[in-house]
N, C-alpha and C positions, 0 to 999 in steps of 0.2 A: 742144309737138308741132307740126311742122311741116303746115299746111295745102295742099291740093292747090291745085295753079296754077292764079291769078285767072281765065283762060279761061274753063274749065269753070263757076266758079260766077258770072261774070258771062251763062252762055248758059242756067244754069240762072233764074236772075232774068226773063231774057223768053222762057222756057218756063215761066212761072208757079211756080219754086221756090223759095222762101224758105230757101237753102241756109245753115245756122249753122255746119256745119264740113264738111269731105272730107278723107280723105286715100285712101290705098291697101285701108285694111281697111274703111272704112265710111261711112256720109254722117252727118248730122245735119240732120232737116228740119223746119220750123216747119210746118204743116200748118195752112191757114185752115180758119174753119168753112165746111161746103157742099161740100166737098171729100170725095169718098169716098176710104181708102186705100189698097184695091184694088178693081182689078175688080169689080160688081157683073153681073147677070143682064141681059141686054141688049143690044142697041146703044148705047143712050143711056147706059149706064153703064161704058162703056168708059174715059172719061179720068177717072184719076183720079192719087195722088200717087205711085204705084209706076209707074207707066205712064209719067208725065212724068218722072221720075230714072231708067229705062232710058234713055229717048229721050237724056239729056243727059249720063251716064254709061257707060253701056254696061249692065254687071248693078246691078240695086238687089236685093236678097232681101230678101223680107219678113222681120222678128223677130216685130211684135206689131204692134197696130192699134189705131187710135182709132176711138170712132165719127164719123158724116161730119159730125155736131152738135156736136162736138168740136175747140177746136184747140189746138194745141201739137206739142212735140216727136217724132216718131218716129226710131228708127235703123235703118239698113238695113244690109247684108252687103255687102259688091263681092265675094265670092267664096263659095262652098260651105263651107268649112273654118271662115271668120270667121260666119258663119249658123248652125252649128252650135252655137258657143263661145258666141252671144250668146243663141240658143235656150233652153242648158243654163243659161247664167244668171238669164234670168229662171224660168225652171221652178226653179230651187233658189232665190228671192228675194233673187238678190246684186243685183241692180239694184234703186238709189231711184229715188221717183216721187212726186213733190209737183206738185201740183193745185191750181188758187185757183178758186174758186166763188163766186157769189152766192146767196143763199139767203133763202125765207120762214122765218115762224115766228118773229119775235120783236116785241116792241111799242116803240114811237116812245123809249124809253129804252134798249135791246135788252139787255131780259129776256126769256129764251127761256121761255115757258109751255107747249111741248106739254116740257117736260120739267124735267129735275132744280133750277127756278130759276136757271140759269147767265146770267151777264150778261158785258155786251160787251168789261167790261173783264179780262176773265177771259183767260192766255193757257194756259189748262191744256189737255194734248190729253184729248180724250173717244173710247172704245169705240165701235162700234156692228156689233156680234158677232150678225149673222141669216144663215140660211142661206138660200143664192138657187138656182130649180131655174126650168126655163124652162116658161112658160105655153104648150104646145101649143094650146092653145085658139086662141091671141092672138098667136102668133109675129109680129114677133121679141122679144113683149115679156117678160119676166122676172118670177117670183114671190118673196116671202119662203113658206117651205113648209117648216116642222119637220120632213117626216116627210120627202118625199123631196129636199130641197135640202141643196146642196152648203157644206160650209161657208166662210164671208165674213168678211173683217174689214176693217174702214175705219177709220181713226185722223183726226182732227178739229177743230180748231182752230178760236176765231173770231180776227178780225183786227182788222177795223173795222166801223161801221155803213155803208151802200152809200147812194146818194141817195133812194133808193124808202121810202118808210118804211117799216119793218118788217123789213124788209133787212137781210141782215151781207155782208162778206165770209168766207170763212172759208178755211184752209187745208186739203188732204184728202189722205192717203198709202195708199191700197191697199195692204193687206200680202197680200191675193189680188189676183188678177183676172180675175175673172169676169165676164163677156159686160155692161151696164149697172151693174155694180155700187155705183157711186157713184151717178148718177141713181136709184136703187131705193132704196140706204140710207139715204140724203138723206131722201126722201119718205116711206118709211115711219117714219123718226124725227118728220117735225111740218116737213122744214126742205126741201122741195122748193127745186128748183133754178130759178131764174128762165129762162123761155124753152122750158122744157122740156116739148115735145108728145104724149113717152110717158109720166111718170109724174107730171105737175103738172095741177093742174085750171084752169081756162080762164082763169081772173083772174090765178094765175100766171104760164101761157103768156104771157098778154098784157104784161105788163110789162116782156117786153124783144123784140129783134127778132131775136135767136140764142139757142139753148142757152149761156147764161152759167157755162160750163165752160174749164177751158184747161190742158194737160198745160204748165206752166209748166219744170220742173225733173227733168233726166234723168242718174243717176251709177253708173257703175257703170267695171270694170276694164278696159283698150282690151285687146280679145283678142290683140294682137300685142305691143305694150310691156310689155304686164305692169306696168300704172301706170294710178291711179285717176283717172276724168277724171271733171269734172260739166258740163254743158250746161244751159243758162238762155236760156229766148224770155220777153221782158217781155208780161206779163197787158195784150192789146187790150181789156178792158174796166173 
């Protein structure tokens, strides 16, 4: 597929863009963490990764979003009709989505104890099927809630063990996605996310200096060719 001319993504580079592909119908953008992906409430949350690829493209339309603790891949529309196409895809789950994570919960051998005995050398994917309904209490943070939550599924993998003791890396594929989802599942399984300031407790937090999260891996049909593309930003941690 041919790529949109070097210009534009050399001017996206010192508008702060981490441009991985362009062409006609859509962008592909690595998204650091600290970076909101749209607009937030405010002045002060005005720049963010949608706001700097209009400025450098002309339209970016949103599809979907990461949180701002988050980084990796997002796509965007250059037009109305391709927003549509990529909308209706992820609502019907024709687009993949692999996630690499760091994670507590297993011991200096990494044998996972808050669960089924699984260990590190294990490359089996595992469930983690809870329903997430949102914490009004506590917005914008998220519940596991039998009664009124929506239902969740996250798919799972460990990789390696990470340098922290106790640490894995693990692979994560959202087959919903739902508002924290993976941050929530994580942590209610025993395997909170390192860095993570909403649902990890403070010795977690502490041991890293970002949400140790990152949308690694994005595939799905180019709404115009009609041919399957995958997109890949290497894990900055």
């Amino acid at each position: 597929m041919a790529t949109h001319p070097a210009g534009p993504v050399e001017t996206g580079a010192a508008a702060g863009l981490d441009v991985v592909y362009a062409d006609e119908a859509l962008l592909i953008l690595n998204k650091p963490a600290g970076l909101l992906a749209v607009p937030g409430r405010g002045p002060d949350k005005q720049d963010c990764l949608s706001s700097r690829a209009a400025n450098v493209f002309g339209q970016a339309l949103v599809v979907h979003r990461l949180d701002m603790a988050t980084s990796g891949l997002i796509v965007m529309a250059r037009n109305p009709a391709v927003q549509r196409d990529l909308a209706y895809a992820f609502a019907q789950r024709q687009v993949s989505k692999r996630y690499e994570a760091v994670v507590t919960g297993f011991d200096s051998d990494g044998i996972d104890h808050s669960g089924p005995g699984l260990w590190s050398g294990s490359s089996e994917w595992h469930e983690i099927d809870l329903p997430i309904a949102a914490d009004w209490a506590r917005r914008p943070l998220r519940v596991i809630d039998q009664t009124t939550g929506k239902p969740s599924l996250t798919r799972w993998r460990m990789l390696e063990p990470w340098r922290v003791s106790g640490s894995m890396r693990v692979a994560l594929e959202p087959v919903t996605g739902r508002t924290h989802q993976l941050r929530l599942h994580m942590a209610a399984s025993g395997h909170a996310i390192l860095g993570d300031t909403l649902y990890a407790d403070q010795a977690t937090q502490a041991l890293a200096p970002r949400l140790l999260l990152h949308a690694g891996t994005l595939g799905f049909q180019h709404p115009v060719r009609q041919q399957p593309v995958v997109f890949t930003a290497p894990t900055p941690f």
